[in-house]
C-alpha positions in Angstrom: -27.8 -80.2 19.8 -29.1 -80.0 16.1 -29.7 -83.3 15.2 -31.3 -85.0 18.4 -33.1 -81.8 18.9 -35.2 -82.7 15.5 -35.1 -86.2 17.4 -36.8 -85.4 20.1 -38.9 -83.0 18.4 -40.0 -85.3 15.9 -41.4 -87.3 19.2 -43.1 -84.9 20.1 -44.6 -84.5 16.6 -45.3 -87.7 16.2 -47.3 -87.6 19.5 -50.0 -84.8 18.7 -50.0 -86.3 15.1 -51.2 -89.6 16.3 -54.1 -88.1 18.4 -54.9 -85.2 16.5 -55.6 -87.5 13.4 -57.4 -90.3 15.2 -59.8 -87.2 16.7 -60.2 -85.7 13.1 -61.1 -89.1 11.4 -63.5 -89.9 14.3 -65.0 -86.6 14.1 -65.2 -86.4 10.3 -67.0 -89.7 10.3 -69.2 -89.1 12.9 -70.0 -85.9 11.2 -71.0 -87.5 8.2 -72.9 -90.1 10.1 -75.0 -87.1 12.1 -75.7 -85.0 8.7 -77.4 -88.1 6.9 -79.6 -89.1 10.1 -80.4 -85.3 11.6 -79.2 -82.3 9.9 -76.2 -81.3 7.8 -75.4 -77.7 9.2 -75.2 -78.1 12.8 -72.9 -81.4 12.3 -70.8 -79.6 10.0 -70.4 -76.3 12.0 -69.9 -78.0 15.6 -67.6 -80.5 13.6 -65.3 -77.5 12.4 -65.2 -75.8 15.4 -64.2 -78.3 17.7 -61.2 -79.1 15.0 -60.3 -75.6 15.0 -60.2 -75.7 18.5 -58.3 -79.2 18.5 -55.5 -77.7 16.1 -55.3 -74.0 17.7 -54.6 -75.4 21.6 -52.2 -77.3 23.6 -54.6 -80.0 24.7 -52.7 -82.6 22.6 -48.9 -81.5 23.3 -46.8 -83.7 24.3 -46.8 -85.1 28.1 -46.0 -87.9 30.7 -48.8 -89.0 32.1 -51.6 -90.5 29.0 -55.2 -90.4 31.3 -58.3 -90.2 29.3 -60.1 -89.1 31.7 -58.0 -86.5 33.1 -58.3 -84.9 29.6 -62.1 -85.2 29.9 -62.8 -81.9 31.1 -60.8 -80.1 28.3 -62.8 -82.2 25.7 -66.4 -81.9 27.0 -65.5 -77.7 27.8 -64.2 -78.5 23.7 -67.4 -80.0 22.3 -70.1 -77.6 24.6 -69.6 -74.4 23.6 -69.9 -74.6 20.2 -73.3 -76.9 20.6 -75.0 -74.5 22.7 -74.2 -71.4 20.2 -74.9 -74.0 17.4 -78.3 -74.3 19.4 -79.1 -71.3 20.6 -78.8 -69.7 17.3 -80.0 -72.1 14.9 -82.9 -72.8 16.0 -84.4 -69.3 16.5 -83.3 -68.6 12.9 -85.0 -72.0 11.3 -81.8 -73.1 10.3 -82.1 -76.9 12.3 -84.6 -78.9 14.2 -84.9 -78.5 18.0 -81.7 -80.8 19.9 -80.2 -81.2 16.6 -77.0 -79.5 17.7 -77.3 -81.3 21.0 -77.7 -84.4 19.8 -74.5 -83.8 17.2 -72.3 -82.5 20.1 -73.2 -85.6 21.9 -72.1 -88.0 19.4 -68.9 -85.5 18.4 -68.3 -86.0 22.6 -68.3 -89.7 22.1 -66.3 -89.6 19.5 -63.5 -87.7 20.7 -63.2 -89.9 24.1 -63.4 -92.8 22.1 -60.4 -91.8 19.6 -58.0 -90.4 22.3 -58.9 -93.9 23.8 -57.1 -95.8 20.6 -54.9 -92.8 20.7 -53.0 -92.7 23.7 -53.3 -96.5 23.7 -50.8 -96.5 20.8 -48.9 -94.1 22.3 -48.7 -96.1 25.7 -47.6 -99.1 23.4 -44.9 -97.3 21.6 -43.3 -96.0 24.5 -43.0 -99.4 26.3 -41.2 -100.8 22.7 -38.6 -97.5 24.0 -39.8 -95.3 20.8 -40.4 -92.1 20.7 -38.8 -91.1 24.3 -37.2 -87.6 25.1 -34.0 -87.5 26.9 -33.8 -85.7 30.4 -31.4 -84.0 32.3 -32.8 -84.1 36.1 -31.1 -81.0 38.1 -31.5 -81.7 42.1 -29.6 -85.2 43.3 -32.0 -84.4 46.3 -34.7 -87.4 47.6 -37.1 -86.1 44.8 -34.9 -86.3 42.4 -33.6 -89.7 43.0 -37.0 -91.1 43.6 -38.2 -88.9 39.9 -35.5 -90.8 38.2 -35.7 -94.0 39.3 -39.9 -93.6 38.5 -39.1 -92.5 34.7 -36.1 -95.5 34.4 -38.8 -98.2 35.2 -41.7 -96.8 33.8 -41.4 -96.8 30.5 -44.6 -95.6 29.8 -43.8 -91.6 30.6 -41.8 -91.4 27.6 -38.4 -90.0 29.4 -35.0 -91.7 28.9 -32.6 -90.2 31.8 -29.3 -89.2 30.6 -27.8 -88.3 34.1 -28.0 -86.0 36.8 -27.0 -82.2 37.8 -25.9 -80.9 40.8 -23.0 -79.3 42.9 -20.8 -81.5 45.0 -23.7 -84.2 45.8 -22.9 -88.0 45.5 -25.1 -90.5 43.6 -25.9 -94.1 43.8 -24.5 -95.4 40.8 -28.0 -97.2 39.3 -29.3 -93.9 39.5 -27.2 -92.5 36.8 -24.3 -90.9 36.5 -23.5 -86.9 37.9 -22.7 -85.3 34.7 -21.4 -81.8 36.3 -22.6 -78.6 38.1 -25.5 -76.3 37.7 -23.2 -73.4 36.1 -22.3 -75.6 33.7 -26.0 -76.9 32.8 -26.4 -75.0 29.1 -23.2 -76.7 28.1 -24.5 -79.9 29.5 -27.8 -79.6 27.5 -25.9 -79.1 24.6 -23.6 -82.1 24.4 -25.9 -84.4 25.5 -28.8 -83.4 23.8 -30.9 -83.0 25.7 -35.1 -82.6 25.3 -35.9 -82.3 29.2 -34.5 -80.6 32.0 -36.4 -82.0 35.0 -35.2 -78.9 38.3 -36.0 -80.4 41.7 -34.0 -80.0 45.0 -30.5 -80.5 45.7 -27.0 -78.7 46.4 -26.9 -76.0 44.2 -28.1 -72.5 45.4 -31.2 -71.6 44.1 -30.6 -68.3 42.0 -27.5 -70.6 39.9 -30.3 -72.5 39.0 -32.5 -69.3 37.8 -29.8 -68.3 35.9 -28.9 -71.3 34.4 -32.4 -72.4 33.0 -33.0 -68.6 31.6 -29.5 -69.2 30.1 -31.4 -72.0 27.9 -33.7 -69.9 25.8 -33.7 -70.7 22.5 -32.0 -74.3 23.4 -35.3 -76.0 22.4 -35.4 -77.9 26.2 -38.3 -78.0 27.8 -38.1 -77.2 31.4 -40.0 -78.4 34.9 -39.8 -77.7 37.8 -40.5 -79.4 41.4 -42.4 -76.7 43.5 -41.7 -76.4 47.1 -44.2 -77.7 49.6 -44.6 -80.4 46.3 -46.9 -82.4 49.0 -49.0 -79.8 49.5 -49.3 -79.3 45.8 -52.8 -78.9 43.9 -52.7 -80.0 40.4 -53.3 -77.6 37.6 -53.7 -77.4 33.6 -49.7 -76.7 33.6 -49.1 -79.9 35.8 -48.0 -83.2 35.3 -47.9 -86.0 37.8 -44.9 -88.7 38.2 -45.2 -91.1 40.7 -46.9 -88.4 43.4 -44.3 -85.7 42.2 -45.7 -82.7 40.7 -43.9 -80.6 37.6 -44.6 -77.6 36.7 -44.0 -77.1 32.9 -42.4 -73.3 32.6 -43.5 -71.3 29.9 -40.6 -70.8 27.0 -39.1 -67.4 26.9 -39.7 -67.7 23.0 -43.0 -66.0 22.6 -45.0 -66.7 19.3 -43.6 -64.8 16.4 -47.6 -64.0 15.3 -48.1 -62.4 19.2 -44.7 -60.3 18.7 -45.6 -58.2 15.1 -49.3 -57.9 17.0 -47.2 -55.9 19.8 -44.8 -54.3 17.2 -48.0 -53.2 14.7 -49.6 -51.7 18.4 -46.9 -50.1 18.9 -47.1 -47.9 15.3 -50.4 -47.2 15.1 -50.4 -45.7 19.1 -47.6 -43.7 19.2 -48.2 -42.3 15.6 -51.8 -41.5 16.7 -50.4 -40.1 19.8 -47.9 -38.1 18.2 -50.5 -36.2 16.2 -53.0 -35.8 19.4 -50.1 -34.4 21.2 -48.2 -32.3 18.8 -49.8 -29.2 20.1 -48.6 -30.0 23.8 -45.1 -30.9 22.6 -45.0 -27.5 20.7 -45.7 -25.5 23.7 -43.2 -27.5 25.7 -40.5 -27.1 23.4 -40.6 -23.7 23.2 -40.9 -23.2 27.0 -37.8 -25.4 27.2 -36.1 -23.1 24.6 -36.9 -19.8 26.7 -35.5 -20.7 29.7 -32.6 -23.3 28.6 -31.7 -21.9 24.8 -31.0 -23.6 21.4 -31.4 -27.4 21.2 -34.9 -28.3 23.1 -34.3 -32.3 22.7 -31.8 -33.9 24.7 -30.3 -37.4 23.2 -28.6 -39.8 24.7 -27.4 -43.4 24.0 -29.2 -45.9 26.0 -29.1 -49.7 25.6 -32.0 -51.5 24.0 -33.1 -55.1 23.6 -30.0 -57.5 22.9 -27.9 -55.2 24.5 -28.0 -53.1 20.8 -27.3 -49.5 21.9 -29.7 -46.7 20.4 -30.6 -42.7 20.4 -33.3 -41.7 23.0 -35.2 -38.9 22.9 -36.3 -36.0 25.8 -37.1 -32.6 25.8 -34.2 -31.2 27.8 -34.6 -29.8 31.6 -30.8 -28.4 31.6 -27.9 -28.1 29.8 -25.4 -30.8 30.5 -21.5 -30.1 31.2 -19.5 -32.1 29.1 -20.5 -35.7 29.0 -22.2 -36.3 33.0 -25.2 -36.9 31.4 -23.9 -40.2 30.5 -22.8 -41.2 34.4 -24.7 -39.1 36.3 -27.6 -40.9 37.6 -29.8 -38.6 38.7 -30.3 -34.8 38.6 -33.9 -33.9 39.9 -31.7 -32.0 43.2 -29.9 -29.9 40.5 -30.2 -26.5 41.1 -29.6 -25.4 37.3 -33.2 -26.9 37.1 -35.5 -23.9 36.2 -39.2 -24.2 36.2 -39.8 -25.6 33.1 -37.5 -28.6 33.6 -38.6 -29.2 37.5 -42.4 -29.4 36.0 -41.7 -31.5 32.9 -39.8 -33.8 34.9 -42.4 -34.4 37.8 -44.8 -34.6 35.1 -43.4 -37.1 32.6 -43.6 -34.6 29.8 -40.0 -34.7 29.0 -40.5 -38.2 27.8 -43.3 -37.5 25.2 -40.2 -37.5 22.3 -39.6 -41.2 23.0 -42.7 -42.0 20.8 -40.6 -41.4 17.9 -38.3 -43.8 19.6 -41.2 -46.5 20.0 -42.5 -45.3 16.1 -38.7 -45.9 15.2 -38.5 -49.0 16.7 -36.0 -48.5 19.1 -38.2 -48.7 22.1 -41.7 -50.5 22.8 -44.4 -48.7 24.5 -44.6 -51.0 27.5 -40.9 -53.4 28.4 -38.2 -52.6 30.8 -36.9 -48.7 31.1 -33.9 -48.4 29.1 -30.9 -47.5 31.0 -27.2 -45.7 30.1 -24.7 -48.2 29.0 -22.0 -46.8 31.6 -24.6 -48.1 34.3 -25.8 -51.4 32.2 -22.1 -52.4 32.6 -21.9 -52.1 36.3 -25.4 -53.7 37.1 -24.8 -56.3 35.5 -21.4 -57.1 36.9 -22.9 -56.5 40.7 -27.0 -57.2 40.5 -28.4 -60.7 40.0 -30.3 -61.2 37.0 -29.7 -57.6 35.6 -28.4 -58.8 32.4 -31.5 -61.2 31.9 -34.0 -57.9 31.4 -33.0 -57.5 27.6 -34.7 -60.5 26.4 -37.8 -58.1 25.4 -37.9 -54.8 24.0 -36.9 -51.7 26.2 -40.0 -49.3 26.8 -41.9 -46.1 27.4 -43.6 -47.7 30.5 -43.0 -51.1 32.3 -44.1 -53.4 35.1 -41.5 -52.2 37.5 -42.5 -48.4 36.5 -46.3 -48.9 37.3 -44.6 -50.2 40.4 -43.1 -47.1 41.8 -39.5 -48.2 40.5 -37.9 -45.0 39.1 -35.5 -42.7 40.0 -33.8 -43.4 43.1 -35.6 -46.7 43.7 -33.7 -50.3 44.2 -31.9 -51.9 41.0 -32.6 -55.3 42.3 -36.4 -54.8 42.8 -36.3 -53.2 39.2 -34.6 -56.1 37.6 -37.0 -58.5 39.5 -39.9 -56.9 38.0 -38.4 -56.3 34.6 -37.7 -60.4 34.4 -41.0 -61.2 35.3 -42.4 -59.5 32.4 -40.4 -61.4 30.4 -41.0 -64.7 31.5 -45.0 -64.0 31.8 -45.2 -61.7 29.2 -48.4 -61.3 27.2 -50.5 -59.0 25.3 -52.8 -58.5 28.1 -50.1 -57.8 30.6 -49.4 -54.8 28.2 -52.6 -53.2 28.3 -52.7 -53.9 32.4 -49.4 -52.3 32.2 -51.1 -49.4 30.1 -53.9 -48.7 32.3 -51.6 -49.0 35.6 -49.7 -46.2 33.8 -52.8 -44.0 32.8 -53.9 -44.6 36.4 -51.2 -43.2 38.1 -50.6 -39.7 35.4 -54.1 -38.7 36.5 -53.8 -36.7 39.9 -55.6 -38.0 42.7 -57.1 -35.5 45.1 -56.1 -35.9 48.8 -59.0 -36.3 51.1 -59.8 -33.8 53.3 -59.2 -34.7 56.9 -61.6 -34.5 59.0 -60.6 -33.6 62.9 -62.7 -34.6 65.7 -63.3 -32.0 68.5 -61.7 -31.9 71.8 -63.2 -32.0 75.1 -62.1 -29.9 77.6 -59.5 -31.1 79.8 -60.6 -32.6 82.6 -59.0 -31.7 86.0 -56.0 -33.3 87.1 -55.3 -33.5 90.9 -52.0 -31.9 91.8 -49.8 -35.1 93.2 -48.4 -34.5 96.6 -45.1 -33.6 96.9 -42.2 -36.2 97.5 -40.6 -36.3 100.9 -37.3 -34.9 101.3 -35.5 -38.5 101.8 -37.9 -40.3 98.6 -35.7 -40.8 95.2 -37.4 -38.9 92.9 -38.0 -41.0 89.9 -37.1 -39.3 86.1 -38.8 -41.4 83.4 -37.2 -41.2 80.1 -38.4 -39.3 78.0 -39.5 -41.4 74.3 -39.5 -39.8 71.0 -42.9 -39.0 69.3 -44.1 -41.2 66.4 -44.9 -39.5 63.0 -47.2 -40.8 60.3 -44.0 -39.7 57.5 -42.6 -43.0 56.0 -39.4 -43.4 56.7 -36.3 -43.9 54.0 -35.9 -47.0 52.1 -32.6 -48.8 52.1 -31.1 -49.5 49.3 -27.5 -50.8 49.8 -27.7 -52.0 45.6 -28.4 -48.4 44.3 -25.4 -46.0 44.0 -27.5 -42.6 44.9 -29.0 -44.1 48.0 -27.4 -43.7 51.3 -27.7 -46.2 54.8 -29.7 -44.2 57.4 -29.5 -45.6 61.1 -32.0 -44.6 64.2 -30.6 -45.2 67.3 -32.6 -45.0 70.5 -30.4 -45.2 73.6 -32.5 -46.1 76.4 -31.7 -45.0 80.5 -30.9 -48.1 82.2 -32.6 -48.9 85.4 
C-alpha cells in the first residue's frame, strides 16, 4: 500500500495546503493593512494567534463536504477569543486605542471567510477535473451503502473514487461496483487495492467481524467511517460529515500522537519515582511483616504479558509461598487458607502491588492501561473471548478503566476486555487522570451510614376467624420465600473460577 498511500496522502496534503496558505496570505495582508490604519500590536498579536490556532487544529483536514458556512462557527470561535483577550488586556495596560483589537478581529474575520471562499472553490474545481480524489472501500452492500456509492460515483465534488464493495454473501448491481470479498478478509483488501477510505455501513456481515476487522487496520494509514444506526435520527456533530443525507462518523485512529505518548511515559517517571520515595517507609514495614510470617524472599515475581504481547517481570510483595509453578495457572487464591494475616490484609488493601512502581519506573508497566495478565491465561482468552487480543495496543498498567470499574478478581473477562479496548480507542491524557482519581476514590474507605429504624406500633388486634365447617376444604396457601436486600451472584459463563447458580421456585398448582 506504500506508494498510493503517499498518493492519497499527498491529497490530503495538498488539501490543508491550499487553504491553510490562502488563510495565511489573507491574514498576513490584512494584518499589515490594520497596523498602518489602527495599531500595530493588536493586529500582530490577534494575527499570530489565530495562525497558531489555524496550524495546531483540524479545522482544515481533509473532508467531503466543502461548506463555507458550515465552517463559520469554527472560524468566528477562531478569530474571538484572541480579540477579546487582545482587548481586554491592552487596553487597561495602554498598550492600544479603545476597539482597536475589535476592529482587527473583524477585518482578520472577513478575511478568513473570504480566503476559505477562493479556497474550497479551487478545491471544488480540482475535484470535478478527478484530481486529488481518495480511493474508498465501502463495507455494507446494504441500501445505505448502495445509495453512499452511487452519491460519491456521480458527485465528483466529495473527492472519493469507489474501488468496490465489502460484504459476506450479498449480491450487487453491477454499476455499483464490483464485491471485492468478505469482511474477514478486509485488511488484505485495503492493502492490495490501496485503499485511503473505508466507508462501514450496513450489510451481511455480523457486526463484531467488522470490529475486528477495522481495529485489524491500525497503522494501515485508512481512514475509517462509519454509518450510525438510527442514521435518520442522526444529529450532526464536529466529527460528522454529510453525503447525500447519510451521516459518517470519522473514528479516531488508534495511532495516538507520538508528542502525547512521551507526555504519558515522562508522567509516568516522575510519579512513581516520587511515590516510591513517599512510600518507602510503608513498603519497609510491609516487607518485613511479609518476611515474619512467610520467610525469606518478601517479593513475589512473576512473568506477565505487557504491551505487544512482549512478556516482562512483575513485581508483588508475596502473601504465600507458591508450590512449584501454580502461581503461573492458578487464577486466583484470596480462598487459600495458607493466607496468614499479613497476606489476607495486603491483598484486600492493594498493598501487595506497591512494588509494581518499579515496574511502571522500569518501563514495563504504565500507571493507568489494561491489568497485565499471566501468559498461560493470555493464551486461552484470546483463543475463546472476543476482542481479548485487541487490549495490548497500549501499555499494560498499575490501574485501568475496567479496574475503577469493579473488574478484578473473579469478575467477567469479556466486560474486562470491553473496557480495556475502549481505553484504547478513546484514550487520552485526561482519561488517565479520570482514571487516577476513580482509583484514589475508591482506596479511601467510605463509612457505612448508620441506619436509622423507625419504631413500631403495637400490634393492633386481630379477630380470631371462625372456624371452618367440618365438610369446607380447608385452603393451604403456599408458602413464598422471603426477599433479602444481599445481591445475588453474577454469572459469568466466560470466566473459569465462576460457577452457574440456578433458583428454582416450584410453585403448588391450583
Amino acid at each position: 500500500m506504500g506508494r498510493h498511500a503517499r498518493g492519497g496522502r499527498a491529497a490530503r496534503n495538498r488539501f490543508t495546503l491550499i487553504v491553510n496558505g490562502l488563510e495565511v496570505v489573507a491574514l498576513v495582508a490584512t494584518a499589515a493593512l490594520t497596523a498602518w490604519l489602527l495599531a500595530p500590536l493588536p493586529a500582530v498579536v490577534i494575527t499570530a494567534a489565530i495562525v497558531v490556532g489555524i496550524v495546531g487544529s483540524r479545522r482544515n483536514a481533509w473532508r467531503f463536504a466543502l461548506s463555507v458556512l458550515d465552517d463559520l462557527p469554527a472560524t468566528a470561535l477562531l478569530v474571538a477569543v484572541p480579540t477579546v483577550l487582545a482587548e481586554a488586556l491592552m487596553v487597561p495596560a495602554g498598550l492600544a486605542r479603545p476597539l482597536d483589537a475589535l476592529l482587527s478581529g473583524a477585518a482578520a474575520l472577513v478575511a478568513l471567510v473570504v480566503a476559505r471562499t477562493v479556497a474550497l472553490t479551487v478545491v471544488r474545481r480540482r475535484r470535478k477535473d478527478g484530481r486529488d480524489h481518495l480511493r474508498a472501500l465501502i463495507v455494507g452492500s446494504d441500501e445505505a451503502g448502495t445509495r453512499l456509492g452511487s452519491s460519491l460515483d456521480h458527485g465528483l465534488q466529495h473527492g472519493i473514487r469507489v474501488v468496490g464493495f465489502v460484504d459476506d454473501d450479498r449480491p450487487l448491481l453491477a454499476d455499483l461496483g464490483p464485491q471485492l470479498g468478505s469482511v474477514d478478509v478486509l485488511p488484505e483488501l485495503v492493502e492490495e487495492h490501496r485503499i485511503d477510505v473505508v466507508l462501514v455501513t450496513f450489510g451481511a456481515h455480523r457486526d463484531d467481524a467488522v470490529v475486528d476487522a477495522v481495529r485489524d487496520l491500525t497503522g494501515s494509514g485508512a481512514e475509517i467511517y462509519v454509518v450510525p444506526r438510527m442514521f435518520e435520527l442522526n444529529q450532526c456533530n464536529k466529527v460528522s460529515e454529510m453525503v447525500d443525507g447519510i451521516p459518517l462518523q470519522r473514528l479516531r485512529p488508534i495511532s495516538h500522537p507520538r508528542g502525547a505518548w512521551r507526555l504519558k511515559r515522562a508522567v509516568d517517571v516522575v510519579v512513581s519515582a516520587v511515590a516510591l520515595l513517599m512510600v518507602s517507609p510503608v513498603l519497609a514495614v510491609i516487607a518485613a511483616a511479609v518476611r515474619k510470617e512467610t520467610g525469606p524472599g518478601v517479593i513475589f515475581k512473576q512473568e506477565r504479558i505487557g504491551q505487544h504481547g512482549v512478556p516482562f517481570t512483575l513485581f508483588k510483595f508475596r502473601s504465600l509461598i507458591p508450590v512449584g509453578g501454580e502461581g503461573d495457572v492458578r487464577w486466583n487464591i484470596d480462598t487459600d487458607t495458607r493466607l496468614g494475616r499479613v497476606g489476607k490484609f495486603i491483598r484486600a488493601t492493594s498493598l501487595d502491588e506497591l512494588p509494581q512502581l518499579v515496574n511502571v519506573l522500569r518501563g514495563d508497566m504504565s500507571l493507568v492501561g489494561p491489568r497485565p495478565e499471566r501468559g498461560y491465561f493470555v493464551e486461552r482468552f484470546n483463543e475463546t473471548i472476543p476482542g481479548y487480543r485487541y487490549r495490548h495496543r497500549v501499555p499494560v498498567g498499575l490501574t485501568g478503566y475496567a479496574a475503577v470499574q469493579g473488574l478484578r478478581g473473579d469478575t467477567s473477562i469479556h466486560q474486562r476486555a470491553h473496557f480495556d479496548n475502549l481505553y484504547a480507542e478513546s484514550w487520552s491524557l485526561w482519561l488517565d487522570v479520570k482514571i487516577a482519581f476513580w482509583t484514589i476514590s475508591q482506596l479511601v474507605p467510605k463509612r457505612a451510614p448508620e441506619a436509622v429504624l423507625p419504631v413500631p406500633s403495637p400490634p393492633a388486634e386481630v379477630p380470631t376467624p371462625p372456624a371452618p365447617m367440618d365438610d369446607a376444604p380447608t385452603t393451604v396457601l403456599p408458602r413464598l420465600p422471603q426477599r433479602t436486600n444481599a445481591p445475588s451472584p453474577a454469572r459469568d459463563e466466560t470466566h473459569p473460577a465462576s460457577l452457574e447458580i440456578t433458583h428454582e421456585i416450584t410453585l403448588p398448582r391450583d
